[in-house]
Each structure stands twice: as C-alpha cells, then as structure tokens.
N, CA, C and O atoms as CSV, one atom per row, in Angstrom:
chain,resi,resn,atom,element,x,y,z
A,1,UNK,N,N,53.349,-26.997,-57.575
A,1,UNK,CA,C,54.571,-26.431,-57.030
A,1,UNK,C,C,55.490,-25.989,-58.173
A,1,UNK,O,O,55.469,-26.632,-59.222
A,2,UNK,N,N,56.501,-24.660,-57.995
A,2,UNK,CA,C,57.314,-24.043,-58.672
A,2,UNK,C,C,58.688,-24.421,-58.034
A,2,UNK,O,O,59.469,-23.661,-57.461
A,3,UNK,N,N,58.775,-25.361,-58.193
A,3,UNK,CA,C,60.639,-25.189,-57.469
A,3,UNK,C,C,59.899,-25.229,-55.947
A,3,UNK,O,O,58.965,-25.960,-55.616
A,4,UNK,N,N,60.459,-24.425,-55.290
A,4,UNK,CA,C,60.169,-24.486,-53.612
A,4,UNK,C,C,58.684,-23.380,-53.664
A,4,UNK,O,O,58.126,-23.217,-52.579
A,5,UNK,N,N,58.171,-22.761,-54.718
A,5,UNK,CA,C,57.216,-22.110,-54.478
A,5,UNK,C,C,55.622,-22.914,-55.037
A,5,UNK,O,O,55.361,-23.603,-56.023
A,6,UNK,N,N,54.760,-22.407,-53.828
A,6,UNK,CA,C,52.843,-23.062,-54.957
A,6,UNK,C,C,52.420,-22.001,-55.234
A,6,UNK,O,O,52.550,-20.875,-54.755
A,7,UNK,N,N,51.718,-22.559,-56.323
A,7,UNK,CA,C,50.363,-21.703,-56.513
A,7,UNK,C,C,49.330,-21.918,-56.439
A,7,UNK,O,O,48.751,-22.638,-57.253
A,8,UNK,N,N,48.681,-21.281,-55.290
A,8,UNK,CA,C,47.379,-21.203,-54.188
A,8,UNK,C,C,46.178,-20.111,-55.365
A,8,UNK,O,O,46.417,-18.927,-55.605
A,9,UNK,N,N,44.483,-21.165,-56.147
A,9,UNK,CA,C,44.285,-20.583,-55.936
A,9,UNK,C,C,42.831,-20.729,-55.067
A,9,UNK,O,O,42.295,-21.783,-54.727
A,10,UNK,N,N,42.298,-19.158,-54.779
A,10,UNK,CA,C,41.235,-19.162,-53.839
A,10,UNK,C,C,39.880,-18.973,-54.338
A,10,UNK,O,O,39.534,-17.853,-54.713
A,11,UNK,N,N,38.948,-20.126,-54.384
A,11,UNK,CA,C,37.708,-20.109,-55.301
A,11,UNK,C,C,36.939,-19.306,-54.631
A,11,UNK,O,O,36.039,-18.776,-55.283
A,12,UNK,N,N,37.016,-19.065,-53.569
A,12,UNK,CA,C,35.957,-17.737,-52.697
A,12,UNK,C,C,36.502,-16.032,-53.360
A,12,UNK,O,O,35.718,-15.085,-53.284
A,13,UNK,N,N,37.641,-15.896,-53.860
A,13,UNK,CA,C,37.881,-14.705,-53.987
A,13,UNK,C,C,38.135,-14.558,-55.758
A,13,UNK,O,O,38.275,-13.465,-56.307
A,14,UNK,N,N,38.154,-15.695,-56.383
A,14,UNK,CA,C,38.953,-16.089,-57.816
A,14,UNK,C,C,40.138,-15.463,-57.923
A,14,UNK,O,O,40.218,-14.618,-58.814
A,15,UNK,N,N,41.221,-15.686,-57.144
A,15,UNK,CA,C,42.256,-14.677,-56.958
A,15,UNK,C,C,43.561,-16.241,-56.663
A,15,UNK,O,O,43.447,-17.167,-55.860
A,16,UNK,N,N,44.517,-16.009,-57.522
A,16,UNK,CA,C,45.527,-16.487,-57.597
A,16,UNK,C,C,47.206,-16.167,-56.538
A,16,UNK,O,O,47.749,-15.063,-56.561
A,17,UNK,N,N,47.725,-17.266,-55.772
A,17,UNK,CA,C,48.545,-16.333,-55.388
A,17,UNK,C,C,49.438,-17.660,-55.363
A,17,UNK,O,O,49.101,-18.840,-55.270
A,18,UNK,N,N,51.211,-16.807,-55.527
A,18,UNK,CA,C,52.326,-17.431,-55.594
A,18,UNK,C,C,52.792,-17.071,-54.304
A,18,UNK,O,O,52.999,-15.956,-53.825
A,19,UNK,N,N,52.954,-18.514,-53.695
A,19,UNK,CA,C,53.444,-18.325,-52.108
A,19,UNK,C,C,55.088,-18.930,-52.368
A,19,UNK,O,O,55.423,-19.892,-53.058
A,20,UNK,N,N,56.053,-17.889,-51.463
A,20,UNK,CA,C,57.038,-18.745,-51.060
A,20,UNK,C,C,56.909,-19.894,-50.360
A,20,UNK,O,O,55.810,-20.383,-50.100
A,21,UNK,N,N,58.190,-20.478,-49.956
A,21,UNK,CA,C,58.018,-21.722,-49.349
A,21,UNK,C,C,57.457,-21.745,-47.931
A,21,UNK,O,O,56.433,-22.328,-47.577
A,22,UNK,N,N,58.128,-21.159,-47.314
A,22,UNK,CA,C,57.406,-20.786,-45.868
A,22,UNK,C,C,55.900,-20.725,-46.095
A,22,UNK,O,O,55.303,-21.791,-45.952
A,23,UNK,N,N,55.360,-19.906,-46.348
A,23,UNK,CA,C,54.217,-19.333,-46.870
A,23,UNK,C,C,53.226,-20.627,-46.943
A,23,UNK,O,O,52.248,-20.733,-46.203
A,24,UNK,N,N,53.768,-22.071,-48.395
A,24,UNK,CA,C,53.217,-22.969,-48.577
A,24,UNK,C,C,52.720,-23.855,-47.336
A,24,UNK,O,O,51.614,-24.227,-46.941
A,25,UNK,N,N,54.706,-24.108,-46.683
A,25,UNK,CA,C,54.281,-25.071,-45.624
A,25,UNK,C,C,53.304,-24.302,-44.765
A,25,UNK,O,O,52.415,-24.991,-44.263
A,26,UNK,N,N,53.292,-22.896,-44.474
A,26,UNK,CA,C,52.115,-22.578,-42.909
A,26,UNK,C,C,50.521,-23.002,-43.491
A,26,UNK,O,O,49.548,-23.499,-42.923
A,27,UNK,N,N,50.785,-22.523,-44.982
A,27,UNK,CA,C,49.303,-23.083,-45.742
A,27,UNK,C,C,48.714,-24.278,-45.403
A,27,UNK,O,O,47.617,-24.430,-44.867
A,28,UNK,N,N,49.419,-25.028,-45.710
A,28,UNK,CA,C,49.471,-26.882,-45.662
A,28,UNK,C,C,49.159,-27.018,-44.229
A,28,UNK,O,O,48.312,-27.831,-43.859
A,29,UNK,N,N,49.794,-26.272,-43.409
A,29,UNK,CA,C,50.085,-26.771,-41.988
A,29,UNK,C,C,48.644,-26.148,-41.187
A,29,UNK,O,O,48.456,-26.544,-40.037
A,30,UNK,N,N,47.481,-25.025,-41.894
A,30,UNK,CA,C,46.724,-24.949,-41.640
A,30,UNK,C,C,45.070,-25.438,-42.045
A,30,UNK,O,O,43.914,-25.253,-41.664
A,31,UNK,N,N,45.879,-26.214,-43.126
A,31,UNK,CA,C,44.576,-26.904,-43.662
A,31,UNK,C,C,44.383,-28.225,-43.038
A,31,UNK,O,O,43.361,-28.814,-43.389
A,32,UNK,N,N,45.480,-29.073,-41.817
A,32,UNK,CA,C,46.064,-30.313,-41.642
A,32,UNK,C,C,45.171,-29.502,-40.305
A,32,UNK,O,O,44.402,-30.408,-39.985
A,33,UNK,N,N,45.027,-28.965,-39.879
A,33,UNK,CA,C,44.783,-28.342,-38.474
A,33,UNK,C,C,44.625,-27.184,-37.795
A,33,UNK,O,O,45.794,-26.807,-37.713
A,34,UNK,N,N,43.979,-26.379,-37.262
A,34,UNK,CA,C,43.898,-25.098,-36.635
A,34,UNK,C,C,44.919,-24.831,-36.662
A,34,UNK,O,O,45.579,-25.855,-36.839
A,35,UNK,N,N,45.718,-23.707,-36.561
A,35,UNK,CA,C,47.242,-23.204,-36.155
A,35,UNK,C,C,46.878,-21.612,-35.400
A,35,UNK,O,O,46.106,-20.679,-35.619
A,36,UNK,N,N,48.101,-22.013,-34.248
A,36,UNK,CA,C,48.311,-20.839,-33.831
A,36,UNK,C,C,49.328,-20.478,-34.224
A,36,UNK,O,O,50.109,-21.181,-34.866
A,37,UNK,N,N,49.594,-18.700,-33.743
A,37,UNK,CA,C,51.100,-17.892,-34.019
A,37,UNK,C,C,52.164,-18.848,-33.510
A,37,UNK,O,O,52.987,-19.472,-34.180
A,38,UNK,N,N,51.977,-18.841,-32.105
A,38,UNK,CA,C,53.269,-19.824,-31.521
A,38,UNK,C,C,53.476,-21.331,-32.511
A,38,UNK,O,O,54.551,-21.899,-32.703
A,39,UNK,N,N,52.303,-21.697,-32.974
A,39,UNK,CA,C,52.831,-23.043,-33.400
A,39,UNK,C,C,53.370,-23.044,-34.921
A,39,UNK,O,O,53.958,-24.018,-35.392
A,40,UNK,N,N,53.157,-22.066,-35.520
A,40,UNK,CA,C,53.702,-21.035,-36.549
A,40,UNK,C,C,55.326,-20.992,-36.835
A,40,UNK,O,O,56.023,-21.524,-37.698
A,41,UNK,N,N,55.608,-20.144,-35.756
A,41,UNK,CA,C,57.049,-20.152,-35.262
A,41,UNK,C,C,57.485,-20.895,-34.660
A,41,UNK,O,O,58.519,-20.405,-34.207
A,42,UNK,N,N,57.315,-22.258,-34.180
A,42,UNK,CA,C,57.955,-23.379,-34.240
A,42,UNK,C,C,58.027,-24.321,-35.530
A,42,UNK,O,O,58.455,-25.464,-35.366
A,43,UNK,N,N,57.598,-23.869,-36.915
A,43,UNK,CA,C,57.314,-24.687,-37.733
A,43,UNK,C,C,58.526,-23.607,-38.571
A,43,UNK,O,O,59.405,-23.969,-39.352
A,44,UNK,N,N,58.277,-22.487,-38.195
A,44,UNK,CA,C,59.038,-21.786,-39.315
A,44,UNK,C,C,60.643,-21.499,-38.612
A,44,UNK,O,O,61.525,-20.905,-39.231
A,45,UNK,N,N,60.841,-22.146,-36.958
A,45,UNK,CA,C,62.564,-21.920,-36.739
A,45,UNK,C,C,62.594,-23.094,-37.203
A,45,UNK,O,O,63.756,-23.028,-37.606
A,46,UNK,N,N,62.048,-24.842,-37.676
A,46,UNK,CA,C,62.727,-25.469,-38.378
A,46,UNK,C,C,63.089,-25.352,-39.947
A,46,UNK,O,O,63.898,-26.077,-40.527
A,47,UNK,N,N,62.213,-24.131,-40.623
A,47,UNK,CA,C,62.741,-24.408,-41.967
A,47,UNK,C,C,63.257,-23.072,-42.180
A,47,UNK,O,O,63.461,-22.722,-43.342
A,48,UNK,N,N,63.535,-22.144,-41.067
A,48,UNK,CA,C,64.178,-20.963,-41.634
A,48,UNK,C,C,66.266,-21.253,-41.677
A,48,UNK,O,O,66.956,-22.055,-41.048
A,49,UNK,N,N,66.531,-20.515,-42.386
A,49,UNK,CA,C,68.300,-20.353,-42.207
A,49,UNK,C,C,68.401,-19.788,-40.633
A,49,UNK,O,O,67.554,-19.247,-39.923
A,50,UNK,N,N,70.061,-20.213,-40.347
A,50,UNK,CA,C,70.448,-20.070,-39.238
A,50,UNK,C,C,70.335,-18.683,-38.701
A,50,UNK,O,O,70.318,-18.464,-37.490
A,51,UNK,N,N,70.259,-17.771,-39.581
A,51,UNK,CA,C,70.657,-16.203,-39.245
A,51,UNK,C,C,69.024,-15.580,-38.986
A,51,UNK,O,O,68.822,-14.597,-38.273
A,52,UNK,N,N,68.193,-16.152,-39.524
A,52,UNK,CA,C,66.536,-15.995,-39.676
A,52,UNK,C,C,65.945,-16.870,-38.360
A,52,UNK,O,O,64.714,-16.845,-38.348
A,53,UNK,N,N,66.360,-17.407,-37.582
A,53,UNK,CA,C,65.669,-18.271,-36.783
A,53,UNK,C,C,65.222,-17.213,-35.542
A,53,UNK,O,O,64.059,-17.118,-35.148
A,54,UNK,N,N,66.460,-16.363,-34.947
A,54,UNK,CA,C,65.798,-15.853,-34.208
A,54,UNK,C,C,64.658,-14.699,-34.232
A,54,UNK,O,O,64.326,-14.244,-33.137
A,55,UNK,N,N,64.069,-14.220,-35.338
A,55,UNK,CA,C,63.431,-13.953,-35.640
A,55,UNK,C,C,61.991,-14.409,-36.173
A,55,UNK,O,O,61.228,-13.749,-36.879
A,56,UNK,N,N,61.753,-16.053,-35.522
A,56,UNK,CA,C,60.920,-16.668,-35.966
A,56,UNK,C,C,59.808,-15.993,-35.673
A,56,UNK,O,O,59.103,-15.742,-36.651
A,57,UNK,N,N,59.425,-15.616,-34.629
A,57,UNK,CA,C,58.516,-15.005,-33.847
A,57,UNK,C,C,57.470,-13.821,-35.340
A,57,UNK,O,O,56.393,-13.896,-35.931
A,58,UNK,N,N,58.622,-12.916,-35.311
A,58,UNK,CA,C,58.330,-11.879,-36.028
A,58,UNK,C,C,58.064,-12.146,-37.572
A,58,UNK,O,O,57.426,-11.306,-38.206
A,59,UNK,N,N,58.667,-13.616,-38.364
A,59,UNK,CA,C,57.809,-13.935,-39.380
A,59,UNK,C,C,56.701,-14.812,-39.479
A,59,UNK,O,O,56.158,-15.198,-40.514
A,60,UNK,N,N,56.377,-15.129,-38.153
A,60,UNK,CA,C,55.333,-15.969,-38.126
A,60,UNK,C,C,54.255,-14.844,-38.195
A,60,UNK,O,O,53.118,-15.101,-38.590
A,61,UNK,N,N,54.530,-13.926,-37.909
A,61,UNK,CA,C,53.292,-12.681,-37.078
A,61,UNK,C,C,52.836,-11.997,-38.176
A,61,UNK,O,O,51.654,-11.662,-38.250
A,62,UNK,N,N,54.001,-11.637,-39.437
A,62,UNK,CA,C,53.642,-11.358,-40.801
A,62,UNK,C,C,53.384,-12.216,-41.781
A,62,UNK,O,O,52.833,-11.783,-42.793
A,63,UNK,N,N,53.692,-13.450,-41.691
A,63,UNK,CA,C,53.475,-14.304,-42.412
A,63,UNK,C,C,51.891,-14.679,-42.598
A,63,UNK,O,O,51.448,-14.958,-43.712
A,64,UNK,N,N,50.953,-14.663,-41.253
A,64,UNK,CA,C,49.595,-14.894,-40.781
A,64,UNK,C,C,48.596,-14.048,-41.162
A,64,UNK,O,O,47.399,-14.250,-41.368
A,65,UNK,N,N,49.644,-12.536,-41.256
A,65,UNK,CA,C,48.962,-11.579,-41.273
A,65,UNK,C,C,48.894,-10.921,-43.290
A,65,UNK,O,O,48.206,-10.101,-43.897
A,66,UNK,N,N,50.140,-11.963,-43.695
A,66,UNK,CA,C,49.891,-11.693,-45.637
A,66,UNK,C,C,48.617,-13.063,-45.523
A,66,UNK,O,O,47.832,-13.204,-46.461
A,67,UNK,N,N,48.566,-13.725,-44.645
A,67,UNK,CA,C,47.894,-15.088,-45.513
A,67,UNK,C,C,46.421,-14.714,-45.180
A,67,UNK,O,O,45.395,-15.028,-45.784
A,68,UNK,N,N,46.622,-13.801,-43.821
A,68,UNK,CA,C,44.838,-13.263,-43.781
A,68,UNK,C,C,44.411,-12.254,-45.013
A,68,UNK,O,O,43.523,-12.379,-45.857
A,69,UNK,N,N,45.149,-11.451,-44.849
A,69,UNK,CA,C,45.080,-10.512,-45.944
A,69,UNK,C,C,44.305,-10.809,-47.125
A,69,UNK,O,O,43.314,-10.272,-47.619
A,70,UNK,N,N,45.303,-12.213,-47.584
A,70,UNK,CA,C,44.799,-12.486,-49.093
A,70,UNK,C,C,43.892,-13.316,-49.099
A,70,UNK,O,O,43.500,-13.965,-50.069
A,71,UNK,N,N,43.315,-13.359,-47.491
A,71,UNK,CA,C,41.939,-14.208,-47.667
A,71,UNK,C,C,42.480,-15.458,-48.043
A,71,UNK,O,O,41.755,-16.025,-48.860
A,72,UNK,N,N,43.562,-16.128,-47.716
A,72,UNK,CA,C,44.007,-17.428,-48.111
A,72,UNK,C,C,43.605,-18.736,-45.953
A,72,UNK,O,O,43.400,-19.898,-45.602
A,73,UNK,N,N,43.770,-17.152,-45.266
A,73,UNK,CA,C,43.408,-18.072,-43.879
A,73,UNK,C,C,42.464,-17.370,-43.320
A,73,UNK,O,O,42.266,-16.260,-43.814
A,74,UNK,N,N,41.519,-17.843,-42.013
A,74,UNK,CA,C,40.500,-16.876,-41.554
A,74,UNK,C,C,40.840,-16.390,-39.988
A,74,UNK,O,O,40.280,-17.072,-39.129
A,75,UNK,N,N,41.320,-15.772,-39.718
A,75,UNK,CA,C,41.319,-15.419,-38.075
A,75,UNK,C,C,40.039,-15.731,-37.411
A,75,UNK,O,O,39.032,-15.060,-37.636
A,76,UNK,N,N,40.055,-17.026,-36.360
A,76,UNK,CA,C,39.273,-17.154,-35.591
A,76,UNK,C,C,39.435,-16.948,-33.871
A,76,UNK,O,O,40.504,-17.417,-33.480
A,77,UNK,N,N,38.914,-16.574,-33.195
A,77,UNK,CA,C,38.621,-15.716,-31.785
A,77,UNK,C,C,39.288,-17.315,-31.333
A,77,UNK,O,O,39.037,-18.356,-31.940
A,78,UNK,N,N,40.338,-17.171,-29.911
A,78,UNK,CA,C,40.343,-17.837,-28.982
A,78,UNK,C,C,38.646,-18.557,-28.675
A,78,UNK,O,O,37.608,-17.903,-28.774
A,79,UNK,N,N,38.729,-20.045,-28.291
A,79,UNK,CA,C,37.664,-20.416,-27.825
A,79,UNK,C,C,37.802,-20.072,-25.824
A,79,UNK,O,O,38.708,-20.061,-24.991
A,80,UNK,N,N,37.075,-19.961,-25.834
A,80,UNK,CA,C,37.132,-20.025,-23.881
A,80,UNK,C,C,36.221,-21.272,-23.248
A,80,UNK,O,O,35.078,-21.642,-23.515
A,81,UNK,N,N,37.085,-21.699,-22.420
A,81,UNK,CA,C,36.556,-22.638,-21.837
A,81,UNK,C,C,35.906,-22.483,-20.388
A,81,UNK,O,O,35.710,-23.445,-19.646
A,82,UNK,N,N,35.666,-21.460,-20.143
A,82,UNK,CA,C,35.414,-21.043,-18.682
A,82,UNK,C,C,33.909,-20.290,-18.964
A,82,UNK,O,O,33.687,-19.201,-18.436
A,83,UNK,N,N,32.885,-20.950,-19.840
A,83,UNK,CA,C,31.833,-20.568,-19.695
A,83,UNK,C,C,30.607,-19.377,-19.096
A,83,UNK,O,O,30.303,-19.330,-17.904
A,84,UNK,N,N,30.196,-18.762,-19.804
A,84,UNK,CA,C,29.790,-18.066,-19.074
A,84,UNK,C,C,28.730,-17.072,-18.318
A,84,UNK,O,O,29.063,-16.481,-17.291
C-alpha cells in the first residue's frame, strides 16, 4: 500500500497497476468472494464522500469495468438455477 493507494501486480498478464482506494477495497472484496455490481455499490456508498454517494451505482459500473479491462477481475455469466 501507498498511502490509501496498492499496487496490484498481475502474474497472468506481468502488468503492474496502481489502484485508488476504491479500486483496492472492490479488489480485496473480490478475492474474499464473488461480487456483484449491486454489491459493489453498496460497498462503495460506504466509502465514497457525501456528494459521490448518489452516484454509487454509476462508479461501481466503471469501476468493474477498469478492473475487467486490466484483466485484474474476470466477468463470469449469471449461474441459473432453473435447469434446463
């Protein structure tokens, strides 16, 4: 850790990356457990500022979508339970 920032790196890609804080905790918070978007943005209206909260939604949605990007998380398909 840098102050409130880590540095993540990724032995599948050899690629280094400096995450803000947000960024870290969704990291952490997906290695502890599957994560969805919604559970995303309940993690990020507790550590965002007051003026940023209602917008949790919309940094959870980019936030998922830098961490796929950099190949730091993997998008996996809804499971279905209704067999078929």
């Amino acid at each position: 850790m840098l102050d409130d920032e880590a540095i993540v790196f990724n032995p599948f890609s050899w690629e280094t990356h400096l995450l803000n804080p947000a960024a870290a905790i969704v990291l952490e918070s997906a290695v502890s457990a599957p994560c969805t978007e919604a559970g995303i943005r309940d993690i990020l209206v507790e550590v965002l500022g007051e003026q940023d909260r209602p917008r949790a939604a919309e940094h959870a949605r980019s936030l998922l979508g830098e961490l796929i990007k950099a190949r730091l998380l993997v998008e996996q398909p809804l499971s279905s339970d209704a067999g078929g």
